[in-house]
N, C-alpha and C positions, 0 to 999 in steps of 0.2 A: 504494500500500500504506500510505501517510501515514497516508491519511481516514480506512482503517478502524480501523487501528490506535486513533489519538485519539480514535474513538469509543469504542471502547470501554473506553479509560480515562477517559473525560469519563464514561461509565455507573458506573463504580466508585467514583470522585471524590465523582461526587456522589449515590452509594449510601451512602457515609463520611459525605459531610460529614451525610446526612440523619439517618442511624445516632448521632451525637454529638450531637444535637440543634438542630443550627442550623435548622432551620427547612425548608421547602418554597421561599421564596424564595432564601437563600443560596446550596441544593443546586442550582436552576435558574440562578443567576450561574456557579454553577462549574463546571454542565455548560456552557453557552455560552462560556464564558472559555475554556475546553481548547479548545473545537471550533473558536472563534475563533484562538486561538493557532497549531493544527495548520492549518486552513486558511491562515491568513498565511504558516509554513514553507514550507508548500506552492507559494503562488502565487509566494513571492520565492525559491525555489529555482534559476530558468531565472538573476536576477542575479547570485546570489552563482555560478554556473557562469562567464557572462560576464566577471566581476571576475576572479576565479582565471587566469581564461586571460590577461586584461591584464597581471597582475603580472610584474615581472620574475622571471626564477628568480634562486636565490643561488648558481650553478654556478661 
């Protein structure tokens, strides 16, 4: 549910950013930068589960 999500704020992002003027190029960095970003959540989600379960609790 990550993916689609980021997508479609990386669609709005850079509906914005195109909207204030920056340009066609910047609005295409900031869609891939969210997509980018939501895909790395994604894929390093399974470690930060793995870490969690390592840590000691504070019981």
């Amino acid at each position: 549910m990550l993916i689609p999500v980021t997508f479609f704020v990386a669609i709005a992002l850079a509906v914005f950013s195109y909207s204030q003027g920056q340009g066609g190029p910047v609005a295409g960095l900031v869609f891939f930068g969210v997509l980018f970003l939501g895909a790395f959540i994604h894929v390093t989600q399974p470690l930060v589960e793995k870490a969690k379960a390592l840590k000691p609790s504070k019981d």
